[in-house]
MITI-324276 format. One line per field, with one value per residue (C-alpha): x, y, z; residue number from 1; residue in one letter. Coordinates in nm, 4 decimals, decimal comma, padded with zeros to 6 digits. Each point is the difference from the previous one (the first is absolute). Layout:
# MITI-324276
east: c(X_...) $
north: c(Y_...) $
up: c(Z_...) $
k: c(NUM_...) $
r: c(a_...) $
# end
This chain:
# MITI-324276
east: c(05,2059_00,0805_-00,4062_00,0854_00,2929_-00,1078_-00,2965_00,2617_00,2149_-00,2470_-00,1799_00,4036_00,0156_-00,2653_00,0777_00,3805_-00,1977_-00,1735_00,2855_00,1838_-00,2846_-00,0596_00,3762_00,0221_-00,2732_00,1595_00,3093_-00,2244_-00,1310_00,2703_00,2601_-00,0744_-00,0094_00,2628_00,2479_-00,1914_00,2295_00,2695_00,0825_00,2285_-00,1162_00,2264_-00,0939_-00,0097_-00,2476_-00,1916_-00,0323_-00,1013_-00,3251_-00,0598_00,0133_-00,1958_-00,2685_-00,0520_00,1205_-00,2268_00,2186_-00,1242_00,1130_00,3696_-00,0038_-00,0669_00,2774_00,2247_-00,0505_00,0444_00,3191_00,1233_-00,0626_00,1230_00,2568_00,1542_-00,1414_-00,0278_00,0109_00,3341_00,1381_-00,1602_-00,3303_00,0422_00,2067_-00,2919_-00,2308_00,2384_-00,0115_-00,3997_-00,0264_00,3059_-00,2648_-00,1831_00,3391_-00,0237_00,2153_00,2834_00,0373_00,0195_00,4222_00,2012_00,1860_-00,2948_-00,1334_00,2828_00,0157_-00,4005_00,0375_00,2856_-00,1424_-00,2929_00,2248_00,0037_00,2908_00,1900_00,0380_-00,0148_00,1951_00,3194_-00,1228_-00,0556_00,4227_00,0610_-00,1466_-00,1958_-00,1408_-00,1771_-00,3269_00,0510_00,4108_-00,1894_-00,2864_00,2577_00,2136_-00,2607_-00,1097_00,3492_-00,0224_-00,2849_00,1287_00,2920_-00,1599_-00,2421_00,2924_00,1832_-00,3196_00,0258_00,3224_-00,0459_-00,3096_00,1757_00,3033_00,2852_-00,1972_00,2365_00,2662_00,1107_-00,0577_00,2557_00,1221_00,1143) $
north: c(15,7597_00,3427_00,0238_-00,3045_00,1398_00,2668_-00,1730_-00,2612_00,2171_00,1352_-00,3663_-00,1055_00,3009_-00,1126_-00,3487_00,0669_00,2320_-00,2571_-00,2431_00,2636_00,0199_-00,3850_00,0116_00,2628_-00,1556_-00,3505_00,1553_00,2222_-00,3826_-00,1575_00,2385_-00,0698_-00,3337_-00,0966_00,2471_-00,2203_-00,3311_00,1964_00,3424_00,0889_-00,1996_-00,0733_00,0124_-00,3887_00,0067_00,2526_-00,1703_-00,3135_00,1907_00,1837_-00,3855_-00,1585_00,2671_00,0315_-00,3503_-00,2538_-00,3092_-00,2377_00,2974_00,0028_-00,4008_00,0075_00,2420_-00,1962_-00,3007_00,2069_00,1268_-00,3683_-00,1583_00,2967_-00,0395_00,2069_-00,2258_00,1622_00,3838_00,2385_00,0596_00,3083_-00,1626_-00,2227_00,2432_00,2154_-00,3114_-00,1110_00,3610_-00,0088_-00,3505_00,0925_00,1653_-00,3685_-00,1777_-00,1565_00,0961_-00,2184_00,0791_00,3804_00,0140_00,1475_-00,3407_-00,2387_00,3150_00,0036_-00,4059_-00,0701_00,3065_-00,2443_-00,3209_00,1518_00,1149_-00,1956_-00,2895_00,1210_00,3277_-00,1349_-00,2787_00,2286_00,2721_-00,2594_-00,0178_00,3041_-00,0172_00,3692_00,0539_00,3190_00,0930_00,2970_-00,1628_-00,3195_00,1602_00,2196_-00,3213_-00,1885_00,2775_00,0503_-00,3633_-00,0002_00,2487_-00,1414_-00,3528_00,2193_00,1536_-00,3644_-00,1249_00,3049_-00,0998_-00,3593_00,0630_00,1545_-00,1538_00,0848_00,3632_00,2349_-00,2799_-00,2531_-00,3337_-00,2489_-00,2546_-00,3193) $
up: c(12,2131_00,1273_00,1311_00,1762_00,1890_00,1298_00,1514_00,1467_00,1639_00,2135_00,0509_00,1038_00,1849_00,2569_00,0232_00,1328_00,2131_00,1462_00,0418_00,1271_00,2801_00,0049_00,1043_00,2620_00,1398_00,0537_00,1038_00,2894_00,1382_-00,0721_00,1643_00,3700_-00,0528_-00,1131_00,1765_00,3304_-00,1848_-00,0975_00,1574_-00,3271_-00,2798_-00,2435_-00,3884_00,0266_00,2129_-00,1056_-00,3406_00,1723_00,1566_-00,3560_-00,1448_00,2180_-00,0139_-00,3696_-00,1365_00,1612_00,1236_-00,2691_-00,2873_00,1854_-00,0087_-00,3213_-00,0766_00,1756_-00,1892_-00,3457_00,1793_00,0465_-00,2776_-00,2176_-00,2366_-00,3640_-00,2319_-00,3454_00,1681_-00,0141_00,3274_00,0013_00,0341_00,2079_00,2672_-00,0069_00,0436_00,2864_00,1508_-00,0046_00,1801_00,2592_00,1970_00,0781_00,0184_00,3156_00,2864_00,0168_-00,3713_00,0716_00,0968_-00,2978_-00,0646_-00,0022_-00,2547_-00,2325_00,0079_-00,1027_-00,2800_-00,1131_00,0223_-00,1790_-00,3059_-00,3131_00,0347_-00,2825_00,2459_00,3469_-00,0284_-00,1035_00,2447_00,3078_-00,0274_00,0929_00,2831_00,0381_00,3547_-00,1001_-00,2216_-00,1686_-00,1121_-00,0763_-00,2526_-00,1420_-00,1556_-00,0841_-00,2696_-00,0537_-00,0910_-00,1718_-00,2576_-00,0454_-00,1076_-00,2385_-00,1227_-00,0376_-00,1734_-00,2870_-00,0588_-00,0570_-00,1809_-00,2708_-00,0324_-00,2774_-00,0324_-00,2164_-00,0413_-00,3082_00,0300_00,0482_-00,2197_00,1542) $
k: c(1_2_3_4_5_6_7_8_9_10_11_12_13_14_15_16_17_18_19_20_21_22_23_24_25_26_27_28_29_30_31_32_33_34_35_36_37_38_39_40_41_42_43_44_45_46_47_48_49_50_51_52_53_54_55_56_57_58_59_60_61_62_63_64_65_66_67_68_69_70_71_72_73_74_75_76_77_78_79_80_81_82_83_84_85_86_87_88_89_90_91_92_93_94_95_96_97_98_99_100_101_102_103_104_105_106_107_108_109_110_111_112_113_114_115_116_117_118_119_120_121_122_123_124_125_126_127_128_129_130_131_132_133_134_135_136_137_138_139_140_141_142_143_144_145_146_147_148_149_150_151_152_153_154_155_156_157_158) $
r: c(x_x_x_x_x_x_x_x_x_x_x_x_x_x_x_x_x_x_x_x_x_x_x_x_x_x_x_x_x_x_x_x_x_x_x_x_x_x_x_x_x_x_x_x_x_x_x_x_x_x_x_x_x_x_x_x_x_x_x_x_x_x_x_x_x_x_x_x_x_x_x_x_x_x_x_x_x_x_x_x_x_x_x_x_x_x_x_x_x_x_x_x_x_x_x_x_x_x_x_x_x_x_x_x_x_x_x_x_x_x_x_x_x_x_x_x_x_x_x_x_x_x_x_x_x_x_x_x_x_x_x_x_x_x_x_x_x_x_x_x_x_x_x_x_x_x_x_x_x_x_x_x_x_x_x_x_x_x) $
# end
Protein backbone atom coordinates (compact mmCIF):
# COMPACT_ATOMS: atom_id res chain seq x y z
CA UNK A 1 0.00 0.00 0.00
CA UNK A 2 2.75 2.34 0.98
CA UNK A 3 4.68 1.27 -2.68
CA UNK A 4 1.55 2.35 -4.14
CA UNK A 5 1.56 5.81 -2.67
CA UNK A 6 4.42 6.96 -3.33
CA UNK A 7 4.11 6.13 -6.97
CA UNK A 8 0.62 8.03 -6.82
CA UNK A 9 1.66 11.07 -5.51
CA UNK A 10 3.92 11.80 -8.13
CA UNK A 11 1.36 10.29 -10.97
CA UNK A 12 -1.31 13.02 -9.01
CA UNK A 13 1.33 15.37 -8.99
CA UNK A 14 1.42 15.71 -12.84
CA UNK A 15 -2.07 15.41 -13.59
CA UNK A 16 -3.09 18.69 -11.39
CA UNK A 17 -0.16 19.94 -13.32
CA UNK A 18 -1.76 19.51 -16.32
CA UNK A 19 -5.18 20.75 -15.31
CA UNK A 20 -3.59 23.44 -13.85
CA UNK A 21 -2.21 24.21 -17.52
CA UNK A 22 -5.45 22.93 -19.29
CA UNK A 23 -6.95 25.82 -17.13
CA UNK A 24 -4.68 28.72 -17.65
CA UNK A 25 -4.94 27.97 -21.00
CA UNK A 26 -8.79 28.35 -21.34
CA UNK A 27 -8.71 31.25 -19.19
CA UNK A 28 -5.77 32.94 -21.80
CA UNK A 29 -8.68 32.34 -24.87
CA UNK A 30 -11.25 32.81 -23.01
CA UNK A 31 -10.21 36.15 -21.29
CA UNK A 32 -10.55 38.54 -24.28
CA UNK A 33 -13.53 37.20 -25.16
CA UNK A 34 -15.51 37.45 -22.90
CA UNK A 35 -14.34 40.85 -21.32
CA UNK A 36 -15.55 41.89 -25.43
CA UNK A 37 -19.50 40.79 -23.77
CA UNK A 38 -18.87 41.97 -20.56
CA UNK A 39 -16.13 44.56 -19.75
CA UNK A 40 -16.27 43.40 -15.83
CA UNK A 41 -17.57 40.01 -15.68
CA UNK A 42 -19.17 39.09 -12.82
CA UNK A 43 -18.64 35.51 -11.14
CA UNK A 44 -22.11 34.66 -12.68
CA UNK A 45 -21.02 35.05 -15.73
CA UNK A 46 -17.91 33.82 -15.64
CA UNK A 47 -19.29 30.48 -14.42
CA UNK A 48 -21.71 30.50 -17.24
CA UNK A 49 -18.61 30.50 -19.90
CA UNK A 50 -16.67 27.80 -17.59
CA UNK A 51 -20.20 25.71 -17.92
CA UNK A 52 -20.82 25.99 -21.18
CA UNK A 53 -17.26 25.13 -22.15
CA UNK A 54 -16.73 21.97 -20.22
CA UNK A 55 -20.40 20.61 -19.70
CA UNK A 56 -21.74 20.03 -23.17
CA UNK A 57 -25.48 21.39 -23.36
CA UNK A 58 -27.09 17.95 -23.46
CA UNK A 59 -24.85 17.03 -19.92
CA UNK A 60 -26.41 20.51 -18.33
CA UNK A 61 -30.02 19.38 -19.66
CA UNK A 62 -29.65 16.46 -18.19
CA UNK A 63 -28.63 17.97 -14.90
CA UNK A 64 -31.38 20.08 -14.98
CA UNK A 65 -33.87 17.51 -15.23
CA UNK A 66 -32.16 15.52 -12.14
CA UNK A 67 -32.38 19.00 -10.47
CA UNK A 68 -36.24 19.08 -11.09
CA UNK A 69 -37.39 16.11 -10.42
CA UNK A 70 -35.21 15.80 -7.22
CA UNK A 71 -36.65 15.18 -4.07
CA UNK A 72 -35.40 13.63 -0.08
CA UNK A 73 -36.83 10.43 -0.48
CA UNK A 74 -35.22 7.93 1.93
CA UNK A 75 -31.80 10.33 2.29
CA UNK A 76 -31.06 12.64 5.61
CA UNK A 77 -31.14 16.16 4.86
CA UNK A 78 -27.66 16.11 4.73
CA UNK A 79 -27.73 14.18 1.57
CA UNK A 80 -29.94 15.49 -0.11
CA UNK A 81 -28.64 19.38 0.61
CA UNK A 82 -25.45 18.31 -0.74
CA UNK A 83 -27.29 16.61 -3.73
CA UNK A 84 -29.33 19.90 -4.09
CA UNK A 85 -26.02 21.99 -3.85
CA UNK A 86 -24.40 19.77 -6.76
CA UNK A 87 -27.47 20.17 -9.21
CA UNK A 88 -27.96 24.13 -8.23
CA UNK A 89 -25.35 24.71 -10.77
CA UNK A 90 -27.91 23.40 -13.81
CA UNK A 91 -30.96 24.91 -12.06
CA UNK A 92 -32.30 26.91 -14.64
CA UNK A 93 -32.37 30.61 -14.46
CA UNK A 94 -35.55 31.71 -13.24
CA UNK A 95 -34.97 29.13 -10.48
CA UNK A 96 -31.61 30.80 -9.49
CA UNK A 97 -33.29 33.89 -6.95
CA UNK A 98 -32.79 32.97 -3.21
CA UNK A 99 -36.66 32.57 -2.62
CA UNK A 100 -37.56 30.34 -5.55
CA UNK A 101 -34.13 28.40 -3.94
CA UNK A 102 -35.28 28.07 -0.48
CA UNK A 103 -39.02 27.16 -1.78
CA UNK A 104 -37.94 24.00 -4.31
CA UNK A 105 -35.31 22.75 -1.33
CA UNK A 106 -38.73 22.75 0.59
CA UNK A 107 -41.03 21.33 -1.66
CA UNK A 108 -38.40 18.71 -2.20
CA UNK A 109 -38.29 17.77 1.65
CA UNK A 110 -40.05 14.77 2.89
CA UNK A 111 -43.91 15.87 3.82
CA UNK A 112 -43.61 14.94 7.30
CA UNK A 113 -40.82 17.96 7.21
CA UNK A 114 -42.00 20.32 4.57
CA UNK A 115 -45.35 20.42 5.22
CA UNK A 116 -44.63 21.90 8.93
CA UNK A 117 -41.67 23.91 7.49
CA UNK A 118 -43.80 25.40 4.38
CA UNK A 119 -45.76 27.41 7.55
CA UNK A 120 -43.27 29.27 8.47
CA UNK A 121 -42.82 30.71 5.65
CA UNK A 122 -38.65 30.92 5.24
CA UNK A 123 -37.59 33.14 2.28
CA UNK A 124 -33.94 32.21 2.67
CA UNK A 125 -31.69 28.92 1.93
CA UNK A 126 -29.21 28.61 4.31
CA UNK A 127 -32.42 29.50 7.42
CA UNK A 128 -34.50 27.04 5.42
CA UNK A 129 -31.82 23.89 5.38
CA UNK A 130 -30.92 24.71 8.85
CA UNK A 131 -34.72 23.78 10.25
CA UNK A 132 -35.31 21.21 8.22
CA UNK A 133 -32.32 19.18 9.97
CA UNK A 134 -33.34 20.76 13.00
CA UNK A 135 -36.53 18.97 12.16
CA UNK A 136 -35.31 16.06 11.11
CA UNK A 137 -33.59 15.33 14.42
CA UNK A 138 -36.10 16.17 16.34
CA UNK A 139 -38.61 13.53 14.63
CA UNK A 140 -35.58 10.88 15.04
CA UNK A 141 -35.42 11.87 18.42
CA UNK A 142 -39.50 11.62 18.75
CA UNK A 143 -39.26 8.18 17.04
CA UNK A 144 -36.59 6.81 19.97
CA UNK A 145 -38.86 7.82 22.33
CA UNK A 146 -41.91 6.18 21.12
CA UNK A 147 -40.01 3.22 20.17
CA UNK A 148 -39.34 2.40 23.58
CA UNK A 149 -42.02 3.38 25.46
CA UNK A 150 -42.44 2.91 29.48
CA UNK A 151 -38.32 2.53 29.47
CA UNK A 152 -37.18 2.68 33.27
CA UNK A 153 -40.84 3.05 34.51
CA UNK A 154 -43.58 0.52 36.31
CA UNK A 155 -46.36 -0.41 34.58
CA UNK A 156 -49.70 0.71 35.32
CA UNK A 157 -52.51 -1.06 36.66
CA UNK A 158 -55.90 -0.03 35.49
Amino acid sequence: MAAQATVAAPQLGMAAGELQNEAEAWWKATKPKLEAVHPNPTWEQLKEVFFKNYFPKSFRDKKEVEFSALVQGNKIVLDYQQQFKDLFHFAPKHMKGEASKTKKFEKGLKPEIGSILSVLNIQDYTPMVDKAKTMEDRLEENEKATASPGLGKRPRNY
